[in-house]
C-alpha positions as CSV (number, residue, x, y, z in Angstrom):
1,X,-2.9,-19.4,-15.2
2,X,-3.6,-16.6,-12.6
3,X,-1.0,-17.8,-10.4
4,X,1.0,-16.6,-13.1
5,X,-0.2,-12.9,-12.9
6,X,2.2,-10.2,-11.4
7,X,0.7,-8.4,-8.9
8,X,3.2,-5.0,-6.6
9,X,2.8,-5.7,-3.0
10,X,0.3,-4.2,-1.0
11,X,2.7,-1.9,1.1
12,X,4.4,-0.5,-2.7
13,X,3.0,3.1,-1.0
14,X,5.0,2.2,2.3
15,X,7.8,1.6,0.4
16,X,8.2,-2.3,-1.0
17,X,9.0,-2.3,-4.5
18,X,8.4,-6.1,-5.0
19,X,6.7,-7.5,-7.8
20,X,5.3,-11.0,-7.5
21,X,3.7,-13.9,-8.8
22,X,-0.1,-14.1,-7.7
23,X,0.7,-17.5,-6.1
24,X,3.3,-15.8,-3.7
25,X,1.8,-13.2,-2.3
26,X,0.7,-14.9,1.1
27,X,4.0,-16.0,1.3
28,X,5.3,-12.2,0.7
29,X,2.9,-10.8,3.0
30,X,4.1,-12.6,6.1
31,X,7.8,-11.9,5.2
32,X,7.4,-8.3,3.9
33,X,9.5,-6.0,6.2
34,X,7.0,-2.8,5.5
35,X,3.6,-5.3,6.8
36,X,4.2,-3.3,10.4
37,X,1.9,-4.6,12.7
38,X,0.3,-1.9,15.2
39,X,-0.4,-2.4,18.9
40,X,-4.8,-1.6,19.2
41,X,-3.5,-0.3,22.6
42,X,-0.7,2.3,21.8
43,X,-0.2,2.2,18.2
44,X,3.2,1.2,18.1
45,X,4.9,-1.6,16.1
46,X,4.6,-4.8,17.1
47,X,8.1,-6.4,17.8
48,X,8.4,-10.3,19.5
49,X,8.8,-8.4,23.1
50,X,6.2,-5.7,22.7
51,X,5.5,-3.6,26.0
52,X,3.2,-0.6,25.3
53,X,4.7,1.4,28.0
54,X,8.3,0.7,27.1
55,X,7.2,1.9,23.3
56,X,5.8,5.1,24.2
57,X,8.5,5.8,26.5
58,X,10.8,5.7,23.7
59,X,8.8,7.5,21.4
60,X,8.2,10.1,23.9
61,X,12.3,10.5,23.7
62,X,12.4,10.9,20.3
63,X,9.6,13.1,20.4
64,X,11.5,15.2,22.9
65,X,14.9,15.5,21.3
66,X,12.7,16.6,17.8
67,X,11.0,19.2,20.1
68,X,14.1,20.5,21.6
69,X,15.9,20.2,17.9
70,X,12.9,22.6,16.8
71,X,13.3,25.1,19.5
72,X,16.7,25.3,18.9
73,X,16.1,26.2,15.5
74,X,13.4,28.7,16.3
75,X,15.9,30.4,18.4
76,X,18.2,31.5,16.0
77,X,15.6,32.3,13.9
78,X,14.3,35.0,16.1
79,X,17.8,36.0,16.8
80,X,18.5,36.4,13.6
81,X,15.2,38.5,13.0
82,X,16.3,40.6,15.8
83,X,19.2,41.3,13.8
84,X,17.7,42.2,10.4
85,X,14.5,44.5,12.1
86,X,18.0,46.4,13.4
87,X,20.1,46.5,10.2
88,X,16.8,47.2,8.3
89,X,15.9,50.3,11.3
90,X,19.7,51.3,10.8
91,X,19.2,51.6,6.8
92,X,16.3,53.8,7.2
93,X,18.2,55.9,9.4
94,X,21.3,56.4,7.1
95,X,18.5,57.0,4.1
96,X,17.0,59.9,6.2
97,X,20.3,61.0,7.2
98,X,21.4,61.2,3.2
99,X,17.8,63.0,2.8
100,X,18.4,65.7,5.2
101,X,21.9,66.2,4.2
102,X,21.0,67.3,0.1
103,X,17.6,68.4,-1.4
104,X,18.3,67.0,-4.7
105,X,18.7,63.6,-2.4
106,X,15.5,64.5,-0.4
107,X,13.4,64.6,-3.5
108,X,15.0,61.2,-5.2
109,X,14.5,59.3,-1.4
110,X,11.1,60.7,-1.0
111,X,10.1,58.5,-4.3
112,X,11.4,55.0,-2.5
């Protein structure tokens, strides 16, 4: 009767959406593609050929075109902060020039 009982698989919050019987769940476990095995030495995935340096070598380069990809992006970030401090500089200046140029201005400006 409890072999009947459906149970989610352990890894549901890695991702695997199967439902099965109580009675299959070994079964599952062995053959579930998010049951990663980890090396105790690098913490990589396991695969058939696993070599802890060739692993980290190649997470390394991933690593390093992600760091590059984010100092990219905080390039033109600060570029483009360069470029608003000046428009926003600029603004104040044509706001102080169109004070100085009319009181009736001067007095309105003064308030923002």
């Amino acid at each position: 009767m409890l072999g009947n009982l459906k149970i989610s698989c352990p890894f549901k919050e890695k991702g695997c959406d199967e439902i099965m019987l109580l009675e299959n769940h070994d079964n599952h476990l062995i053959k579930c593609r998010f049951n990663k095995k980890l090396c105790k030495n690098c913490e990589c995935e396991i695969l058939d050929d696993h070599n802890c340096v060739r692993s980290l070598l190649e997470a390394n380069k991933y690593l390093k075109q992600d760091l590059n990809t984010e100092l990219v992006k905080s390039e033109i970030l600060s570029r483009k902060l360069h470029d608003l401090k000046l428009e926003n500089e600029n603004f104040l200046q044509t706001l102080q020039n169109l004070s100085n140029s009319s009181p009736l201005d001067s007095r309105i400006l003064s308030k923002v």
